[in-house]
C-alpha positions in Angstrom: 51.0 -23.6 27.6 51.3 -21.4 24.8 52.4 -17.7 25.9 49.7 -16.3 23.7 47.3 -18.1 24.5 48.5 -17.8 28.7 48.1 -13.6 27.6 44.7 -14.1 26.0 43.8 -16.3 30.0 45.0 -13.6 32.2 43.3 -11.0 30.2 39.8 -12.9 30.2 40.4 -13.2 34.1 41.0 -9.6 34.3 38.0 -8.5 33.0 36.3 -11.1 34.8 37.0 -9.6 37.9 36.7 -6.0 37.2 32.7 -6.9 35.9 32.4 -9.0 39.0 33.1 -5.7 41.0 30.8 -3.7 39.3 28.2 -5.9 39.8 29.1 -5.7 43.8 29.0 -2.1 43.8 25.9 -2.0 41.7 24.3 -4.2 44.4 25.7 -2.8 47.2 24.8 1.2 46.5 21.0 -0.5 45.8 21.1 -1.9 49.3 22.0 1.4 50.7 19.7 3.3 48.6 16.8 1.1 49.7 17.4 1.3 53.6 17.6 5.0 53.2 14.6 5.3 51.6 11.8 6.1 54.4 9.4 3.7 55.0 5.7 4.3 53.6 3.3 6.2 55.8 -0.6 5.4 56.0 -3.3 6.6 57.6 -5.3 5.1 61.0 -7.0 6.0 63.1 -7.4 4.4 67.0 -10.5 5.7 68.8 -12.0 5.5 72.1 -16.1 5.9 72.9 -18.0 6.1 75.9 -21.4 7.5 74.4 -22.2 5.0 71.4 -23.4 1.2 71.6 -20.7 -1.6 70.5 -21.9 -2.7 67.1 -22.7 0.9 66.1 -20.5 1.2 62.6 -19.0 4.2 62.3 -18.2 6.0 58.6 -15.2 8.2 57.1 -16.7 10.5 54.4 -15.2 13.0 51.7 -17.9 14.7 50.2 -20.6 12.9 50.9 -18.4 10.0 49.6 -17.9 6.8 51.8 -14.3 6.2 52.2 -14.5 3.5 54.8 -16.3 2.1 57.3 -15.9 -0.2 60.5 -17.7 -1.6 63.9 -17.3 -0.1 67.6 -16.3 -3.0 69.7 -15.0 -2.7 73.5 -16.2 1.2 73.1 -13.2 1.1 70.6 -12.7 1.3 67.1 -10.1 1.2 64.0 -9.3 3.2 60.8 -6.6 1.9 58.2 -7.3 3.6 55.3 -5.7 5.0 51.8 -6.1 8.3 51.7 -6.5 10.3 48.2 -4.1 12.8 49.1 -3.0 14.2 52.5 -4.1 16.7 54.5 -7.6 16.4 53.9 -10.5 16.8 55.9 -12.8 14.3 56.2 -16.2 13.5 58.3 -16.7 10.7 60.5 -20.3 10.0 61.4 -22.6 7.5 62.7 -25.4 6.3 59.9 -28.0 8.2 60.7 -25.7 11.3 61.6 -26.6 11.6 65.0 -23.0 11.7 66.2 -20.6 13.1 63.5 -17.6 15.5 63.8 -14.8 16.7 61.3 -11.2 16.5 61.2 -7.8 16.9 59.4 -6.2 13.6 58.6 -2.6 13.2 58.0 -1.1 10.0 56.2 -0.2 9.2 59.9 -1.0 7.1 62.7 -3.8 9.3 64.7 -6.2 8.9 67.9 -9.2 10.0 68.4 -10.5 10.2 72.5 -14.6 10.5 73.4 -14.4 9.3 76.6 -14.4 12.5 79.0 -16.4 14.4 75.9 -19.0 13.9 73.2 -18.0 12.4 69.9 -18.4 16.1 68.3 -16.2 17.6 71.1 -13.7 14.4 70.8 -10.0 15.0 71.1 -8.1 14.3 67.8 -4.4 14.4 67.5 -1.5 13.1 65.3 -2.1 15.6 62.7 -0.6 19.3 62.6 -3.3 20.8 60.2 -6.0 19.3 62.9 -4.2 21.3 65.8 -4.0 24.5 63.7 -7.8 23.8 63.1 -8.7 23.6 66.8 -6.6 26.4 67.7 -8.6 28.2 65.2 -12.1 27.7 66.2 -11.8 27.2 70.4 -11.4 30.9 69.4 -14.2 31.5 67.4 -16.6 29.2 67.6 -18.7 31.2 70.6 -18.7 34.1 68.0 -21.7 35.6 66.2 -21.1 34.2 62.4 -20.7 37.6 61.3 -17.5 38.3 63.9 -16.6 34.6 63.0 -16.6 35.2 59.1 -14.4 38.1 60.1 -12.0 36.2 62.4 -11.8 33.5 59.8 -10.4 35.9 57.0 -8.3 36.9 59.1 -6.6 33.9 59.4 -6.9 33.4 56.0 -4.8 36.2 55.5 -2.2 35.3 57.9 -1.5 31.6 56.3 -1.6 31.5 53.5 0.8 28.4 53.3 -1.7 26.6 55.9 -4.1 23.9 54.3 -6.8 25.0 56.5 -6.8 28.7 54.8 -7.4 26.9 51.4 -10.0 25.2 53.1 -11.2 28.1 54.9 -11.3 30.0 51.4 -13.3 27.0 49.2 -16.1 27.3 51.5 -16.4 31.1 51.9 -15.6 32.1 48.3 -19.1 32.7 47.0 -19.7 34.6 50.5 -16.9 36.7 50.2 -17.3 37.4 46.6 -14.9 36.9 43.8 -13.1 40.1 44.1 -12.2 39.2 47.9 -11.1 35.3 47.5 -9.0 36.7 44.1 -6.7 38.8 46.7 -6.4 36.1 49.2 -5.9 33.3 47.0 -2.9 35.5 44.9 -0.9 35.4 48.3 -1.4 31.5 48.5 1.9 29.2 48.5 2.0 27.3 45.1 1.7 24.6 47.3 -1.8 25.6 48.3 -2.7 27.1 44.8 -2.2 23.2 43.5 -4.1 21.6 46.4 -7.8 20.6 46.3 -9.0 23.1 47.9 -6.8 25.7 46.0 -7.9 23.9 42.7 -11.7 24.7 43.7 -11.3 28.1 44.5 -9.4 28.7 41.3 -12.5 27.1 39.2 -14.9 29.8 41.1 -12.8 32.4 40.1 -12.6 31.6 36.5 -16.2 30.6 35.9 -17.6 33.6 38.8 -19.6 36.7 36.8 -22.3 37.0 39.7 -24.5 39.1 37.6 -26.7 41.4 39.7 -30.2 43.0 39.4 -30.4 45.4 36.9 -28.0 43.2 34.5 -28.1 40.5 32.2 -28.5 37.2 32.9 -25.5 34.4 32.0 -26.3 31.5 29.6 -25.0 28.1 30.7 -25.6 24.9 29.0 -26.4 21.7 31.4 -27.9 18.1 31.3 -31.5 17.4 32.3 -32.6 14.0 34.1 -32.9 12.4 30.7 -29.3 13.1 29.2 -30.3 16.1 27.0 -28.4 19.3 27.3 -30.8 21.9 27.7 -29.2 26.0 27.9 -30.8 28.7 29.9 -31.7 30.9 27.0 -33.9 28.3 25.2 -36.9 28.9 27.8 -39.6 29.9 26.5 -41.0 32.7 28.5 -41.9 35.9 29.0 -40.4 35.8 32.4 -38.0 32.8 34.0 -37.4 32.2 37.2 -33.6 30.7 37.4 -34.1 28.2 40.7 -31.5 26.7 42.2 -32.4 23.8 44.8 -31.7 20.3 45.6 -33.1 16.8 46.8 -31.2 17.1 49.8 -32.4 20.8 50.7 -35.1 20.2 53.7 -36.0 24.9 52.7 -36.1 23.8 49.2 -38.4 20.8 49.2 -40.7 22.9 51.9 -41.0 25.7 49.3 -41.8 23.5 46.3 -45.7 23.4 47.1 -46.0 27.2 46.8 -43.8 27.3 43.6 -46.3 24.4 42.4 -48.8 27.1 42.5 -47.5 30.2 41.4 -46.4 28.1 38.2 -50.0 27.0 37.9 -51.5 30.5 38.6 -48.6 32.4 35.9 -47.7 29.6 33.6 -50.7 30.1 31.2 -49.4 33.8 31.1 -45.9 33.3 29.6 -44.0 32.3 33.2 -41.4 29.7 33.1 -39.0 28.0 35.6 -35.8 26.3 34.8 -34.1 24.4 38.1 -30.7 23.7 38.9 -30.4 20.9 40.8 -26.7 20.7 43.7 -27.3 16.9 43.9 -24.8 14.8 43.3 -26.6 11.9 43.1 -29.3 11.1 40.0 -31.4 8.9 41.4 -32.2 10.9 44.6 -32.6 14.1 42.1 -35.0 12.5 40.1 -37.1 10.9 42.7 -37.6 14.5 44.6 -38.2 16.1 41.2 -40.9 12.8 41.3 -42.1 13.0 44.7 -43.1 16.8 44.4 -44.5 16.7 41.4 -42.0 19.7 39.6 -43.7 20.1 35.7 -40.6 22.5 34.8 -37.7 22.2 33.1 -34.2 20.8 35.3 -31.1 20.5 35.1 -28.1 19.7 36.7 -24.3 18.3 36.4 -24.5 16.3 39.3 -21.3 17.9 41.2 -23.5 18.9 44.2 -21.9 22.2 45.6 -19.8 23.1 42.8 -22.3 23.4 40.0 -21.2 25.4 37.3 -24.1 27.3 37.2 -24.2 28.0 40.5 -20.7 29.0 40.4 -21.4 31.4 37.7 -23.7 33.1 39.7 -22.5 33.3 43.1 -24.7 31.6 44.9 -23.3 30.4 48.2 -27.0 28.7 50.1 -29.8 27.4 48.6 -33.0 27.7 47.9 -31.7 30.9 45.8 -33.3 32.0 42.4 -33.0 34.5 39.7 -36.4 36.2 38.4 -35.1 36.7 34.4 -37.3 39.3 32.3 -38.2 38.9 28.5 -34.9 41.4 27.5 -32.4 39.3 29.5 -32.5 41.7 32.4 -32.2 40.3 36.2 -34.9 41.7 37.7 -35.1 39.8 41.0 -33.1 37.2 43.4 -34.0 35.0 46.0 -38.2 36.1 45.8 -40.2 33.6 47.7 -44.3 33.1 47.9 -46.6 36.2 47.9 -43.7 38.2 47.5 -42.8 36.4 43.9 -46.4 36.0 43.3 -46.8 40.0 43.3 -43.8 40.6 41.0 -45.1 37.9 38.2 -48.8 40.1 39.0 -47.0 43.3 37.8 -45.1 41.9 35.2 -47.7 39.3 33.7 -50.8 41.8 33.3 
């Protein structure tokens, strides 16, 4: 063979081989890398019954928002289901609500015991935030709600790198005002701050002016049932009763019949109503608006409990209203029946 050409050999072989051991280590640091990984976690849940008929299905709700459902069979029943993000606390219920409780879930394997208990009282484990929840309220659940609200800031202020506080605090933050939830949520863990719950209390905060009486009232801009955005300012009235309600709100619906006549009795005199509608869904919005015959002008954005407008305003129950004078000025909240009837009498000469 000729040398050089015997060089140019040995030399191809060479590099050959030193590729082919790159490509080993290549493969074999992937291998590694893969069985160190840990495996993917999902959530289920396993739960026993005593109380409730096999066949009975059984739902997992966020928000009002069907997540999954399945069957009771040998007073038994399974959950395997992709969660949105974890923790996050979620309802499961029977259709027509008559057994329902809530929980924490955890994108782990969790069991859920009503066998010595009701399904509200059921025994729930597998998830840390649901036994910091417990803890919680086998405490304060016998309390009056005005030692409770007090027990649960409290806590609040003692975690504020627990889940449940952000939760604790989206729920309470129009109760406790902004200046209040501003404090507590400040001392949050960025962790909590970026959460769902943290999100929603930071959207209160900025959009919060809770204007009181003796102030003026805030424009907002929203959608009525037929897709036209409709602002609080262009009413046309002397006086305007700011309403907030929903289809779903068994107070609300029972007041509408003596709102139906004080708008009857004062409308011809300059009296005006616009509504803000909590639903979150159009159809059932429309069809109460429907059903109780409501001549006045609605709105809503369809985002149930946080409504802008409602979040603007502080109002943390419906039915709640504003009673708006000609110059802007609050003049009223929350008046119902003869007692709104004898402001508009006063104020409608």
């Amino acid at each position: 063979m000729n040398p050089k050409v015997f060089r140019q050999t040995a030399v191809g072989n060479k590099q050959k081989q030193k590729s082919m051991k790159k490509l080993i280590l290549g493969i074999t640091a992937l291998i590694a890398f893969s069985c160190s990984e840990k495996p993917q976690t999902r959530f289920s849940l396993n739960g026993t019954v005593n109380s409730i008929e096999n066949g009975t299905f059984l739902y997992l709700n966020l928000n009002n928002k069907k997540l999954d459902s399945t069957k009771i069979e040998d007073n038994s029943f399974q959950f395997n289901t992709q969660l949105p993000w974890s923790p996050i606390r979620l309802y499961i219920h029977t259709k027509d609500y008559s057994n329902y409780t809530s929980f924490w879930a955890e994108n782990k394997s969790m069991t859920f015991k009503a066998i010595d208990t009701d399904f509200k009282s059921a025994n729930i484990t597998g998830s840390k935030s649901e036994l910091l929840s417990q803890a919680l309220y086998r405490e304060i659940d016998s309390l009056p709600r005005k030692e409770r609200l007090i027990k649960e800031m409290e806590y609040v202020k003692g975690h504020p790198n627990s889940i449940v506080s952000a939760n604790i605090l989206s729920i309470y933050s129009t109760t406790w005002g902004k200046e209040k939830t501003k404090v507590l949520f400040d001392q949050f863990s960025k962790e909590n701050k970026e959460s769902y719950y943290g999100r929603k209390i930071e959207r209160y905060i900025e959009l919060n002016k809770e204007p009181k009486i003796g102030e003026q009232y805030v424009d907002f801009e929203m959608s009525n049932q037929n897709g036209s955005f409709k602002k609080l300012s262009e009413v046309n009235g002397k006086v305007v009763l700011l309403e907030f309600w929903a289809s779903w709100c068994g107070p609300c619906r029972k007041e509408n019949p003596n709102l139906i006549k004080t708008y009857k009795e004062f409308n011809p005199k300059g009296f005006e109503i616009f509504a803000v509608s909590l639903d979150n869904n159009k159809n059932s919005w429309i069809s109460a608006i429907e059903e109780d015959s409501l001549n006045w002008e609605h709105v809503s954005d369809l985002k149930g409990n946080e409504n802008e407008a409602s979040l603007i305003y502080g109002v943390n129950g419906i039915p709640d209203n504003f009673l708006i004078a000609e110059n802007g000025v609050i003049i009223g909240r929350n008046l119902r029946g003869e007692e709104l009837n004898k402001k508009l009498k006063e104020l409608l000469k």
